[in-house]
N, C-alpha and C positions, 0 to 999 in steps of 0.2 A: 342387151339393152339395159342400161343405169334407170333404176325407180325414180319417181318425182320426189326426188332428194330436196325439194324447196319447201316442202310443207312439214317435214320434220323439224326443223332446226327455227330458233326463236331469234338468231342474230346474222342476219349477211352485210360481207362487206366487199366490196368491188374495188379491185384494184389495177388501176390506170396506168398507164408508159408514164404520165407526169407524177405518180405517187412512186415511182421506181426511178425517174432519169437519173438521180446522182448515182446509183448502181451498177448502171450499166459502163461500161469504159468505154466506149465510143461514141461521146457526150455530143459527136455533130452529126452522126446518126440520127443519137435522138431526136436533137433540135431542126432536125429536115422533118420527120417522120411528124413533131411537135406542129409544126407549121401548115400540116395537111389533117391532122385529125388529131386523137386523142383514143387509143384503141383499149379497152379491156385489158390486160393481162391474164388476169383471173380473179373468179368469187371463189367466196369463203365461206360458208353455209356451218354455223358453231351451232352448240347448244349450249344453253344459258344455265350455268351451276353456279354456286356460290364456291366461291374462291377459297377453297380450305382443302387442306392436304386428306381428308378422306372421301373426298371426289374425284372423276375423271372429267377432264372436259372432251368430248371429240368435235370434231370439223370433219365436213368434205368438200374437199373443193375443187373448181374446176379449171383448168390449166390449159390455154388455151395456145395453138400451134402458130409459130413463127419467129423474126428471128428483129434483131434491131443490131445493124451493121451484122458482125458474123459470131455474134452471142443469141442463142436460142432465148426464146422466155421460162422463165426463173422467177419463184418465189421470194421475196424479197429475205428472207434465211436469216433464222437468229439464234443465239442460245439462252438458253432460259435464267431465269436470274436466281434460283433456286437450285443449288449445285449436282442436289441427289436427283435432279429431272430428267426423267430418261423419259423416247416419246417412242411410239409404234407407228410407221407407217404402209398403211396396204394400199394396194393398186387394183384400181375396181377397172375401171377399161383404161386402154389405149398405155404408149410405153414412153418411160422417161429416163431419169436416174434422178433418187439422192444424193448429193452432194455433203459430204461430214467433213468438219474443221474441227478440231480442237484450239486451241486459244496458245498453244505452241506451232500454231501454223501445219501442222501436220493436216493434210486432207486426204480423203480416201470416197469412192464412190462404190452404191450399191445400184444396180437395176430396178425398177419399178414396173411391173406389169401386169396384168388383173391374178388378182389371188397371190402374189407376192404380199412378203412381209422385208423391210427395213426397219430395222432397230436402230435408232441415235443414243448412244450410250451416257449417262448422266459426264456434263461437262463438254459435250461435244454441239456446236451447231449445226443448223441441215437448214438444206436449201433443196427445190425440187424445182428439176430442168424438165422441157419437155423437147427432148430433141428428135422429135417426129412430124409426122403430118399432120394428124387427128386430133383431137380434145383428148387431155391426159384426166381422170377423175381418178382420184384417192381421198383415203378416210386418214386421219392423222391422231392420235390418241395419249392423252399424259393425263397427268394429276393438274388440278382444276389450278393450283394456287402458285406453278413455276413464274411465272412472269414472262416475258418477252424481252432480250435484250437486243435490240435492232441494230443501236448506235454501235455498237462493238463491229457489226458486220460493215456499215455505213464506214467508218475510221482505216478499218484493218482491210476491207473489202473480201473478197470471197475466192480461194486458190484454185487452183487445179490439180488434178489428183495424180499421183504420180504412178503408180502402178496401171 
């Protein structure tokens, strides 16, 4: 059983199939799925640091099961804008994978599952699928002051891993 993870954290943020649709590649998918509702993806439950390199900030969030056309849902996945930003990811319940890109296109995938850890190595992006039934919850962990770079993922969009 996951703790009431809502009362720790000072920042959530919800995110929507219309905060995601350009993401996804099966953009008439969306626009059916758009036309009937408007479903969660997942929340973001952060704690609020000041933005400076001898802080961590963490999140957990909650990743929520199903699929839009024949792409599971997925974190909208970024790399940080801070080069030395490397992030910790554990898997508190239910099973996923991280998704890593490097910015040469190279992509590679780890497992995520309660009491696992994934490492995104400084320079690499991550993205986190939940390709199961269940609600995926993980805690995610960096230095407070990397930045988020979204649009790199949005242009270049997000591989598949080849191994």
């Amino acid at each position: 059983m996951v703790p009431d993870i809502k009362s720790a954290y000072g920042k959530v943020t919800y995110r929507k199939l219309s905060d995601l649709k350009t993401y996804f590649s099966d953009r008439k998918a969306v626009e059916e799925i758009l036309k009937k509702t408007d479903p969660v993806l997942y929340e973001v439950y952060e704690n609020e640091v000041p933005k400076e390199e001898e802080h961590l900030t963490f999140a957990t969030t909650i990743l929520y099961p199903g699929k839009v056309g024949d792409e599971f849902y997925f974190t909208k996945g970024h790399f940080h804008f801070e080069p030395d930003g490397a992030e910790v990811t554990i898997g508190i319940q239910g099973t996923g994978i991280v998704l890593l890109q490097n910015r040469e296109n190279q992509v590679k995938s780890e497992p995520l599952t309660p009491f696992s850890v994934a490492y995104s190595s400084p320079g690499w992006a991550h993205r986190v699928v939940n390709n199961s039934t269940e609600k995926l919850v993980f805690l995610s962990i960096c230095r407070a002051d990397v930045g988020h770079d979204y649009d790199t993922i949005i242009k270049k969009g997000f591989g598949l891993p080849t191994r």
